[in-house]
N, C-alpha and C positions, 0 to 999 in steps of 0.2 A: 824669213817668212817663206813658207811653199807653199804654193799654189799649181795642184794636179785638174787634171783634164785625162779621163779616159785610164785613170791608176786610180787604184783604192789610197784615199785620202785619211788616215788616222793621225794621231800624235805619237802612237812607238813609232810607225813605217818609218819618221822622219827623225827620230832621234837619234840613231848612231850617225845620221848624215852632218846634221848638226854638229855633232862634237868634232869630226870628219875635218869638216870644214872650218869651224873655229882653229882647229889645228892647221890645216894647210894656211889660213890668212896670217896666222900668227910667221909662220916660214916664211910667209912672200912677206912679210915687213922685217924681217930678220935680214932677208936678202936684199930690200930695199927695194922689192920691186913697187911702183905706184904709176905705175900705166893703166888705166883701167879694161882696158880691153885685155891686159895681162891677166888683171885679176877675176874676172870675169872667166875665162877660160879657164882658171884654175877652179873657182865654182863650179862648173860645168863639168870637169871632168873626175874633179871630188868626187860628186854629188850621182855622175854614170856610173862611177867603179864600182860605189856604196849598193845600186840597187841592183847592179849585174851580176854584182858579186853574194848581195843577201837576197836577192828574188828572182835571179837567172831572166830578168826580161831589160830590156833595153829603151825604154821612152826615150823620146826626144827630151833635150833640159833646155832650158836656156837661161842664163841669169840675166840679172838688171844691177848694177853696182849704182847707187846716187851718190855723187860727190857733195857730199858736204860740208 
């Protein structure tokens, strides 16, 4: 789920992120990583590349991982 503040908020904006990221999570369980503060930063940094790289702007991101 994304939630924007001060960025245009659509459902394409955020779907190559998505898949982005479903990819990078699927890697860190590949490599075993389960730190959440790991995982989390890999959210984060997914999720900057995705929009700097398809909309040349920079938001702040920040994830929330809930362990359940």
């Amino acid at each position: 789920e994304f939630l924007t503040k001060g960025f245009v908020h659509d459902k394409k904006t955020f779907e190559g992120a998505s898949a982005q990221v479903e990819k990078a999570l699927a890697q860190s369980k590949t490599d075993k990583i389960d730190d959440i503060a790991e995982i989390e930063q890999i959210v984060v940094d997914t999720v900057s590349g995705h929009l700097r790289r398809t909309y040349r702007r920079e938001p702040a991101v920040m994830a929330v991982v809930i362990d359940s």
